[in-house]
Backbone as CSV, one residue per row, in Angstrom:
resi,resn,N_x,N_y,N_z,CA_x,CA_y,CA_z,C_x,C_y,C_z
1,UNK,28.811,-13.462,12.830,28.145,-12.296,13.374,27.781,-11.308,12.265
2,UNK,28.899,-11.252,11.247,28.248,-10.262,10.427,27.482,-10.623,9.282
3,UNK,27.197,-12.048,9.466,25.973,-12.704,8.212,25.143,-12.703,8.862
4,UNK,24.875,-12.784,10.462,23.939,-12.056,10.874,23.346,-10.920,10.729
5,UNK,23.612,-9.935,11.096,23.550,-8.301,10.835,23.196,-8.212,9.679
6,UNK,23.682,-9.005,8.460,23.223,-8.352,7.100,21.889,-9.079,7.020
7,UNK,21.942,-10.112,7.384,20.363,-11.002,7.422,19.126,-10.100,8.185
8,UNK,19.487,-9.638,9.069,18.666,-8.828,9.970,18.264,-7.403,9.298
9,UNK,19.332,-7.035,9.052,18.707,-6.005,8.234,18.066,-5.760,7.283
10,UNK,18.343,-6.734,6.147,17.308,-7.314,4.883,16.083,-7.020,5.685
11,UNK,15.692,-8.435,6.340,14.435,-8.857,7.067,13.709,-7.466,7.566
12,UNK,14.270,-6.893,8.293,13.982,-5.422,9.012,13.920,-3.918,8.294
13,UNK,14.882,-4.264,7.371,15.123,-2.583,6.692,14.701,-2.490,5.744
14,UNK,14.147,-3.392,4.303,13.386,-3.289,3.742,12.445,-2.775,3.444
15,UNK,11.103,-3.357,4.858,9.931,-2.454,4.599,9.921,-1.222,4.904
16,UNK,11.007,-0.772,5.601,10.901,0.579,6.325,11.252,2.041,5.017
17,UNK,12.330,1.092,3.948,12.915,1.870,2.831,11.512,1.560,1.554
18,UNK,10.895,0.958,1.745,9.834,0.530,0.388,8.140,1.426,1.025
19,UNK,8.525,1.220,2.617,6.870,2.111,2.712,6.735,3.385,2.133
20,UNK,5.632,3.744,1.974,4.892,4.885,1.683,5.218,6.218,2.746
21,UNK,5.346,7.197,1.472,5.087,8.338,3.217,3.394,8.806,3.292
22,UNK,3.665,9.462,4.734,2.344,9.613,5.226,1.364,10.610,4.592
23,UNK,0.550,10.633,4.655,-0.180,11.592,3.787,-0.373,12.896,4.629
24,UNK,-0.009,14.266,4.086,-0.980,15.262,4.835,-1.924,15.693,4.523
25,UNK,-2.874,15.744,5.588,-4.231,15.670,5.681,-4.508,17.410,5.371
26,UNK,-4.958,17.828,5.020,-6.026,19.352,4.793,-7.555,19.175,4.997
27,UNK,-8.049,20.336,5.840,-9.351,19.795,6.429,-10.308,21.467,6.493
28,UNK,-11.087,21.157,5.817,-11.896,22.616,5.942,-13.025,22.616,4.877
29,UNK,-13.749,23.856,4.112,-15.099,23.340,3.041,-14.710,24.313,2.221
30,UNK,-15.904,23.538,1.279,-15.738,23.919,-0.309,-16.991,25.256,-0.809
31,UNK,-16.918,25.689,-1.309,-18.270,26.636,-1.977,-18.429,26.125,-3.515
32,UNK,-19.707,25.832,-3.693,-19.914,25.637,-5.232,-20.782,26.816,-5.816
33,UNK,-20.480,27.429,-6.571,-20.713,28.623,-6.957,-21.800,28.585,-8.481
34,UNK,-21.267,27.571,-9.059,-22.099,27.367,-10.302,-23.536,27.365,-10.220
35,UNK,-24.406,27.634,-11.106,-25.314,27.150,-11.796,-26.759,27.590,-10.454
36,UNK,-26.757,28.966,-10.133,-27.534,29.122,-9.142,-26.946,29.211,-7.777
37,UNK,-27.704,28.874,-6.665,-27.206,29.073,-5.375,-26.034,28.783,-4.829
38,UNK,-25.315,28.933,-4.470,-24.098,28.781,-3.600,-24.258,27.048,-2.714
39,UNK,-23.653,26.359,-3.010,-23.504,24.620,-1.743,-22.428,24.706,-1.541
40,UNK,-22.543,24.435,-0.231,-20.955,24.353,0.491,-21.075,22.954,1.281
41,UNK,-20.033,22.493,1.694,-19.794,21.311,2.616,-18.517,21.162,2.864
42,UNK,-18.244,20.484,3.983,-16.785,19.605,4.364,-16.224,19.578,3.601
43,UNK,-14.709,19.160,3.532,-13.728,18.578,2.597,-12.612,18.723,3.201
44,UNK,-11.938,17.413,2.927,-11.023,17.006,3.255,-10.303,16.510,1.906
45,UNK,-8.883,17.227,2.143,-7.718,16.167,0.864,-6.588,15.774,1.780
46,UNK,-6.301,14.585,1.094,-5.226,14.026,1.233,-4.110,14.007,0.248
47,UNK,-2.955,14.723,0.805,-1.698,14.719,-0.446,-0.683,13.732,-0.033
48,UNK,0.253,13.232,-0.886,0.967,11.771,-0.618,2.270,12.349,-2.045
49,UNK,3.435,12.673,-1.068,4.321,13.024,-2.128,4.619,12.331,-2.490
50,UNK,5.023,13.016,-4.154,5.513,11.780,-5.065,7.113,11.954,-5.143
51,UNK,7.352,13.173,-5.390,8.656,13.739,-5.251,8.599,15.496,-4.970
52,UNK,9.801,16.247,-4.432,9.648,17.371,-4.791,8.894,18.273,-5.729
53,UNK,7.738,18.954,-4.520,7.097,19.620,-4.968,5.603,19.119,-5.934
54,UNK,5.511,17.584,-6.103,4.933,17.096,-6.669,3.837,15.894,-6.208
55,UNK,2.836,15.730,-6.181,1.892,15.128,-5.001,0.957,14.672,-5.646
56,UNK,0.295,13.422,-5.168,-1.015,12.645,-5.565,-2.050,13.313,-4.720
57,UNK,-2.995,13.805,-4.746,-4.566,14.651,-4.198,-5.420,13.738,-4.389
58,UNK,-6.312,13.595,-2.847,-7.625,13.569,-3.082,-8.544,13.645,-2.185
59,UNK,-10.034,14.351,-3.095,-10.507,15.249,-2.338,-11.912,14.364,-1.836
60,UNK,-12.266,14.643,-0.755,-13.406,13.503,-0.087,-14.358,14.657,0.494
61,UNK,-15.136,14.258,0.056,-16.671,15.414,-0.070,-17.821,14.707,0.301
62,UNK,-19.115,15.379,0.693,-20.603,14.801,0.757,-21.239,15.434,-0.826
63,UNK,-21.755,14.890,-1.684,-22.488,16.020,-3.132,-23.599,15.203,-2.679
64,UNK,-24.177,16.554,-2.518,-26.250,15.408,-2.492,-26.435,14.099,-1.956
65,UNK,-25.838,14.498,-0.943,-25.987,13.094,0.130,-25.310,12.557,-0.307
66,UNK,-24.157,12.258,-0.780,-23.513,10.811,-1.382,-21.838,11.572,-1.354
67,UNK,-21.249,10.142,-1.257,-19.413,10.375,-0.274,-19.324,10.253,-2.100
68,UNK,-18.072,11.439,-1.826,-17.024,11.134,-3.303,-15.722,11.308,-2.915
69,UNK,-15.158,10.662,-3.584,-13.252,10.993,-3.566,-13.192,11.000,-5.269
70,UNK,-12.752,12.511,-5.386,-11.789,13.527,-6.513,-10.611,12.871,-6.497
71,UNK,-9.601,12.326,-7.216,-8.811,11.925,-7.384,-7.443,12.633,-8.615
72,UNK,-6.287,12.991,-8.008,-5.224,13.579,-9.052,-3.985,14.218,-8.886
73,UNK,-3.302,14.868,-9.331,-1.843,15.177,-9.130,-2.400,16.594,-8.334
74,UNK,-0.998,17.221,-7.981,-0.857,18.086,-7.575,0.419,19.183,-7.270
75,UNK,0.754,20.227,-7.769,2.231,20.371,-8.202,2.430,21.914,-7.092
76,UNK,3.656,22.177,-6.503,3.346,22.996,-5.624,3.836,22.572,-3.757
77,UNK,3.859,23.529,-3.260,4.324,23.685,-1.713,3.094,23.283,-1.308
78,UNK,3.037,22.761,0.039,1.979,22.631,0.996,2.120,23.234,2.332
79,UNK,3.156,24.419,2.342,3.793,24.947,3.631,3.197,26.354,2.853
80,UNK,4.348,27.147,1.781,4.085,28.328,1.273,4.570,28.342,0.309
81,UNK,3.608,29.027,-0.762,3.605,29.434,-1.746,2.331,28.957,-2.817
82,UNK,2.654,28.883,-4.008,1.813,28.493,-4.659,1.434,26.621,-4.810
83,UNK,-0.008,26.158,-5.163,-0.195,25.154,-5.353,-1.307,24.767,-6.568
84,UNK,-1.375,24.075,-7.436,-2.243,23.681,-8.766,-2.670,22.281,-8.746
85,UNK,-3.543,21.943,-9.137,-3.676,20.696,-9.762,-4.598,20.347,-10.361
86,UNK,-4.808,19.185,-10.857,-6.077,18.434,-11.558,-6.631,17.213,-10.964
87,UNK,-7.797,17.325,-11.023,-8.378,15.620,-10.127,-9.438,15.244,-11.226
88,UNK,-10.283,14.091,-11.368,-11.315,13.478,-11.277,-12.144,12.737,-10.559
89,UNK,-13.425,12.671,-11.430,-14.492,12.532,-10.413,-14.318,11.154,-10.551
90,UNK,-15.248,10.716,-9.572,-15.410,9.137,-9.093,-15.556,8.087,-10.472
91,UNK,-16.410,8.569,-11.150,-16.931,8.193,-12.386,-15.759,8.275,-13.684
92,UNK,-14.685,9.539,-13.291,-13.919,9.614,-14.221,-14.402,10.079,-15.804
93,UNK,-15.517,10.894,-15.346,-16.067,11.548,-16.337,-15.918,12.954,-16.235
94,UNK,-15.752,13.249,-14.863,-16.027,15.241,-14.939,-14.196,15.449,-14.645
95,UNK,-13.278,16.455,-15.080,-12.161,17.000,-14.813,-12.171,18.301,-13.956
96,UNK,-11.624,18.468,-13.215,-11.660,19.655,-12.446,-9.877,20.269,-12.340
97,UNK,-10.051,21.035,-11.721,-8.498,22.024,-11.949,-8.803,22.953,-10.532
98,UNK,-7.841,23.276,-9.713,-7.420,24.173,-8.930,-6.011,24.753,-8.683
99,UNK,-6.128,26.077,-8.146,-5.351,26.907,-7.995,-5.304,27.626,-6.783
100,UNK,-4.348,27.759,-6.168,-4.124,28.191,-4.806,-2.806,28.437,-4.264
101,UNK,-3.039,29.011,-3.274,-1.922,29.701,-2.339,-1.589,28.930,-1.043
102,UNK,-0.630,28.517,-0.639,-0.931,28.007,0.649,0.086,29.123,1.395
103,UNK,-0.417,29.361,2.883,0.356,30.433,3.767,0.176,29.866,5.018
104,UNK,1.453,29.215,5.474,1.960,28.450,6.710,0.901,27.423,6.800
105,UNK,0.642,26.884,5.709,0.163,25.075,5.650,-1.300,25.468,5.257
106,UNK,-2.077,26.773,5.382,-3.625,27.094,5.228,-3.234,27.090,3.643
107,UNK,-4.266,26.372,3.320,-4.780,26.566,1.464,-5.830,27.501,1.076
108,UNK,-5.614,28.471,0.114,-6.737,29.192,-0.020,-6.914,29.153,-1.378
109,UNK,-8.075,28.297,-2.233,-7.930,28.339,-3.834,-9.237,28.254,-4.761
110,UNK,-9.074,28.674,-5.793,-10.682,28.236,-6.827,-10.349,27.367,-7.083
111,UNK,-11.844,26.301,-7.623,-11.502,25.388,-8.649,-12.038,25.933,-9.892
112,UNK,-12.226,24.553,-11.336,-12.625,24.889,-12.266,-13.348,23.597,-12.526
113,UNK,-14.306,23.624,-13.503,-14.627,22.345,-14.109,-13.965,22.653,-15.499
114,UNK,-13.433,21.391,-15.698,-12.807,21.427,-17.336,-13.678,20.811,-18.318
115,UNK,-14.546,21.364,-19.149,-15.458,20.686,-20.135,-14.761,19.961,-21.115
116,UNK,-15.877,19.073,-21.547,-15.056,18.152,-22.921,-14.105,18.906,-23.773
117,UNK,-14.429,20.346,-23.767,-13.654,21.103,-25.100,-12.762,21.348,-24.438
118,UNK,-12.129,21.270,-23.203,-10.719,21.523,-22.592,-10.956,23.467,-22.017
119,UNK,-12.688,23.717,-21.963,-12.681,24.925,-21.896,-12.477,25.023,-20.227
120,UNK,-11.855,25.918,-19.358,-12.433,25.823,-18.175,-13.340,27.167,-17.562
121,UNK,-14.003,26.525,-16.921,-15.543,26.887,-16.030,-15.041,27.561,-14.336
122,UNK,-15.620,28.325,-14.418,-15.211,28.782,-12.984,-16.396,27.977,-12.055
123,UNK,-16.020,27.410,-10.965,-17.037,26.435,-10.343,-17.154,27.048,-8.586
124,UNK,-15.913,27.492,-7.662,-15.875,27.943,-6.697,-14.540,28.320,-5.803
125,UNK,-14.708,28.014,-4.265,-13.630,28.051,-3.764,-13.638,26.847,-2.922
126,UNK,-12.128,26.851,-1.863,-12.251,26.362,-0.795,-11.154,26.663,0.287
127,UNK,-11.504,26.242,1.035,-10.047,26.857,2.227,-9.843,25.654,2.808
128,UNK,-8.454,25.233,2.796,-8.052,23.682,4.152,-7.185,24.273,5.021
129,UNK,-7.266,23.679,6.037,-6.254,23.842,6.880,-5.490,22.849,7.105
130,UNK,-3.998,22.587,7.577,-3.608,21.805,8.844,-4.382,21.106,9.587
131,UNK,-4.680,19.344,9.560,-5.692,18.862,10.564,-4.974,18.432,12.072
């Protein structure tokens, strides 16, 4: 009986200790501020903790008709307080950086574009919510 039980649990408890946790979703739009007029659209991120306080991001957008996912860390609360991070673009050519507040799960933050010289660019905002 009890080389049972341990067999069963292998088989059973495994995947449950090796899955992934779930991602929380943030859902609301972006303002792009650069280079002339103001574009805004949708956006949605997905964060996927890695450990305390520490999170994989990414951000899924429409730019000029065309789907992107921003991809990158993210360091910070997603309930309250402060939150930062860095992503890249699809291409893995452009760096971006944000900074924000979150207050009872709402995100409120700028980003930046980070140029080759490591200078950063003020680019806009965005607000997510709780989906």
């Amino acid at each position: 009986m009890k080389k049972t039980f341990i067999v069963l649990f292998c088989l059973t408890g495994l995947p449950l200790l090796a899955s992934d946790p779930d991602p929380v979703i943030l859902k609301g739009h972006f303002v792009w501020e650069k280079n002339g007029p103001d574009k805004n659209g949708d956006l949605r991120a997905e964060f996927t903790q890695i450990k305390e306080g520490e999170w994989t991001v990414s951000f899924h957008f429409t730019w000029e008709q065309k789907p992107l996912i921003y991809t990158g860390l993210a360091k910070g609360s997603l309930k309250n307080g402060s939150l930062t991070g860095e992503v890249k673009s699809d291409n893995k050519k452009h760096s971006y950086t944000f900074k924000g507040t979150v207050a009872n799960g709402k995100l409120t933050a700028s980003h930046n574009y980070l140029d080759d010289d490591g200078i950063v660019k003020d680019t806009g905002t965005f607000v997510l919510n709780p989906s």
